[in-house]
C-alpha positions as CSV (number, residue, x, y, z in Angstrom):
1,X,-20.7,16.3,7.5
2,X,-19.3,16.6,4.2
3,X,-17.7,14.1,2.9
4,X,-14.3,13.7,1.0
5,X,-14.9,10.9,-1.9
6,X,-13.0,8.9,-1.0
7,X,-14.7,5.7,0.0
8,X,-12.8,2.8,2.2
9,X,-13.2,-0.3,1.8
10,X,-14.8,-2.4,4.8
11,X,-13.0,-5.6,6.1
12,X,-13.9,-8.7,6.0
13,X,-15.5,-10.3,8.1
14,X,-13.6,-12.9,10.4
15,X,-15.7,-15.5,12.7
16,X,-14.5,-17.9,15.2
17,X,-16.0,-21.8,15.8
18,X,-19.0,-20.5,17.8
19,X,-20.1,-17.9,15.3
20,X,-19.1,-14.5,17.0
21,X,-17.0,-12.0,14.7
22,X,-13.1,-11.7,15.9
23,X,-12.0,-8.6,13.5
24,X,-14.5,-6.3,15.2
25,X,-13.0,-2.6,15.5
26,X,-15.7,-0.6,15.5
27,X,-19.7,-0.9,16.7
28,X,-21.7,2.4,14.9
29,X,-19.0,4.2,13.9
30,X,-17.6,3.9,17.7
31,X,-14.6,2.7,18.5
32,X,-14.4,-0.6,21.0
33,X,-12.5,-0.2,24.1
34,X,-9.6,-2.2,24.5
35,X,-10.9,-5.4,26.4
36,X,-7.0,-5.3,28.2
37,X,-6.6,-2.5,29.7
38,X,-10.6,-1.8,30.6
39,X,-11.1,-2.9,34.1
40,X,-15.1,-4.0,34.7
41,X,-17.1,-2.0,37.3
42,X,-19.5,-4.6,39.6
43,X,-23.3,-4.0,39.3
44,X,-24.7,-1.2,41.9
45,X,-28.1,-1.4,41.8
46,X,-30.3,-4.7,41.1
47,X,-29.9,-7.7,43.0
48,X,-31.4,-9.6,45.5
49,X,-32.4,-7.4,48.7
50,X,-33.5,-8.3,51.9
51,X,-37.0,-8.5,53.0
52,X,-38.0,-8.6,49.5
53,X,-40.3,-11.2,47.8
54,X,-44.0,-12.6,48.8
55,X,-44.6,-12.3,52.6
56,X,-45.4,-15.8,53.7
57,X,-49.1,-16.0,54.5
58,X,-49.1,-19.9,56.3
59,X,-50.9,-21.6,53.6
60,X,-49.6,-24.3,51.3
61,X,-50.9,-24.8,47.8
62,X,-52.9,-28.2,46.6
63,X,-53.3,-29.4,44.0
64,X,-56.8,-30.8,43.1
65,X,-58.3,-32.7,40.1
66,X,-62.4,-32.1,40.6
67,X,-65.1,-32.7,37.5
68,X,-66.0,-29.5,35.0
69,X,-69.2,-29.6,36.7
70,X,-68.0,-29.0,40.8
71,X,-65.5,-26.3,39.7
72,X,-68.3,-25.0,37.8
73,X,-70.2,-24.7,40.5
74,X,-67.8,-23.8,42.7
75,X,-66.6,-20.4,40.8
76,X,-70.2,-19.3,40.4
77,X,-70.7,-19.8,44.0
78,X,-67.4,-17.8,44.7
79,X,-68.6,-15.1,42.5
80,X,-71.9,-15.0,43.8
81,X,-70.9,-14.7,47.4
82,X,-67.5,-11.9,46.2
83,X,-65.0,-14.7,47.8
84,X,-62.0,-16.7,46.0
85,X,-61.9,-19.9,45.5
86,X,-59.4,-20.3,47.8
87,X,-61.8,-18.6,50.3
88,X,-65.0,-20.7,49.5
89,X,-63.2,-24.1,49.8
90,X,-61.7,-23.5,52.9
91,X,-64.7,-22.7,54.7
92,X,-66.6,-25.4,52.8
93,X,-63.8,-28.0,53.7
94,X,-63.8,-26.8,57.0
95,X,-67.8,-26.7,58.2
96,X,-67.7,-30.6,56.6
């Protein structure tokens, strides 16, 4: 694009109370739509959907406060045995 020499001079900037520019024609040399006449278009995709989310598996979570050394032991035992923690306590809550 060649250009013509001429240079224009930019306008000032203008800014309401809550810092956002008012005098703002143009957004990369693109001109703004007019904000009156445009009409805006609802969302068609995104959303909540149905059947969508976690499936509910029955169990509730707890909340436990145990000493360093039992959760300690209880991951390694977990690990050793290729279970969750989750897993290992239940049955170990449950055979007690």
């Amino acid at each position: 694009m060649k250009t013509t020499g001429r240079k224009t001079k930019a306008e000032a900037s203008a800014f309401d109370a809550e810092g956002y520019q008012t005098n703002l024609r143009r957004l990369n040399r693109t001109p703004l739509p007019d904000l009156a006449v445009t009409t805006a278009k609802p969302f068609a995709w995104g959303g909540a959907r149905a059947g969508a989310g976690r499936k509910p598996s029955g169990r509730q979570p707890v909340l436990l406060r145990l000493t360093p050394k039992t959760v300690r032991h209880l991951r390694t035992t977990a690990r050793k045995q290729g279970k969750t923690l989750s897993h290992l306590a239940e049955e170990l809550l449950a055979s007690a």
